[in-house]
C-alpha positions as CSV (number, residue, x, y, z in Angstrom):
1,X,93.5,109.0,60.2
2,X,95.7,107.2,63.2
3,X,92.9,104.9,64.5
4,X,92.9,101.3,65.6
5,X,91.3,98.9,63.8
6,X,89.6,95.7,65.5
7,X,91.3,96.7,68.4
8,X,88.5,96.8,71.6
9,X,89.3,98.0,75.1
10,X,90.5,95.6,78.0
11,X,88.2,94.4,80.6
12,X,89.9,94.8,83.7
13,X,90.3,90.7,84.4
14,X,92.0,90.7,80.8
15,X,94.4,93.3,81.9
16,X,95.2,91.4,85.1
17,X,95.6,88.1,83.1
18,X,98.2,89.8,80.6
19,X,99.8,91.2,82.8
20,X,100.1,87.9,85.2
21,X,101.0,86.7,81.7
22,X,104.2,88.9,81.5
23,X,105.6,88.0,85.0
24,X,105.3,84.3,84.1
25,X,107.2,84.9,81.3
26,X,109.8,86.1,83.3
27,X,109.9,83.6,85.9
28,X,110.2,81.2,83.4
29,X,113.6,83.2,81.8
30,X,114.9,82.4,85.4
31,X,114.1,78.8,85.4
32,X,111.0,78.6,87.7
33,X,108.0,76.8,87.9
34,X,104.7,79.0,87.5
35,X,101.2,77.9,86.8
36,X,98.2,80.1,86.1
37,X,94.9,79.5,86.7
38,X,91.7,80.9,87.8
39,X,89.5,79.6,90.2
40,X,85.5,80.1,90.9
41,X,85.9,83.7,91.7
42,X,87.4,84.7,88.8
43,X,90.7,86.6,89.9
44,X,93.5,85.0,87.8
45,X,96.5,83.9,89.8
46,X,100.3,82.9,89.1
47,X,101.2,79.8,91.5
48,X,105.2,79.6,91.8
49,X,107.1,77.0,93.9
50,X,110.3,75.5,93.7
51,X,111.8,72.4,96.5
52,X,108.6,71.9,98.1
53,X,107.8,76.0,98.8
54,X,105.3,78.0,96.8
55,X,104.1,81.4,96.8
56,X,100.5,82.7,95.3
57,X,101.1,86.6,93.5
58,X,98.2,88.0,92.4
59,X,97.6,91.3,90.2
60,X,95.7,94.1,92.5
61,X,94.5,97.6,91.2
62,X,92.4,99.4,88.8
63,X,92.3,102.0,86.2
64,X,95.5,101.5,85.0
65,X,97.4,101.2,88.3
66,X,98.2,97.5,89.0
67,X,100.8,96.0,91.3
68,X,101.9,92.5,92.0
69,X,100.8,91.1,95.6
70,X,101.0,88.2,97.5
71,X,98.3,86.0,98.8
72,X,99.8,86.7,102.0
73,X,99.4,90.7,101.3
74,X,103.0,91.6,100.6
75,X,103.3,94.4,97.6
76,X,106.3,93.0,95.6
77,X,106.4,96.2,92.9
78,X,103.9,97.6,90.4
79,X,103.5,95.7,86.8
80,X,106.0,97.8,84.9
81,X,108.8,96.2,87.1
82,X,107.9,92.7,86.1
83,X,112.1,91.4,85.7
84,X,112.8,93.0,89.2
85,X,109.5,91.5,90.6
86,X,110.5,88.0,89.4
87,X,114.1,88.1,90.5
88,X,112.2,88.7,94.0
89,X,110.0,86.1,93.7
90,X,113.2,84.0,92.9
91,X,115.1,85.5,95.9
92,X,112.1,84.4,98.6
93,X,111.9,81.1,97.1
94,X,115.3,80.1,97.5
95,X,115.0,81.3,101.3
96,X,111.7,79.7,101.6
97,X,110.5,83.5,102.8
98,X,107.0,85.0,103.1
């Protein structure tokens, strides 16, 4: 009664991927540029630029707890705030800010 069929439990990567996923589709409602990829060591990462500038966010965190950071180490808001995140994202861009 109530259970989930064919439905197994995130690894944490997958969790960061979707949920790099969901700010890329965001970014993209604005009109940005993103690419995701993930390099040798495995941590997924969301590459935006626009006029020559680009930023690196990454998703940090654990156990249900993830936020969106910078390569640089800024926290730019936890993963439920993905549409204020991106309109962030879109704000430093145009300022070419770090």
């Amino acid at each position: 009664m109530g259970t989930q069929v064919g439905r197994k439990p995130r690894t944490e990567r997958e969790e960061r991927r979707a949920r790099l996923l969901r700010l890329r589709f965001e970014l993209g409602r604005l009109g940005i540029s993103t690419r995701v990829r993930k390099p040798r060591n495995g941590r997924w990462q969301l590459r935006v630029h626009r006029n020559g500038w680009s930023e690196t966010v990454l998703c940090a965190g654990a156990e249900d707890a993830y936020a969106y950071v910078t390569a640089h180490g800024r926290l730019l808001g936890t993963t439920n705030e993905a549409r204020h995140v991106a309109r962030l994202l879109d704000w430093m861009l145009e300022r070419r800010l770090r």
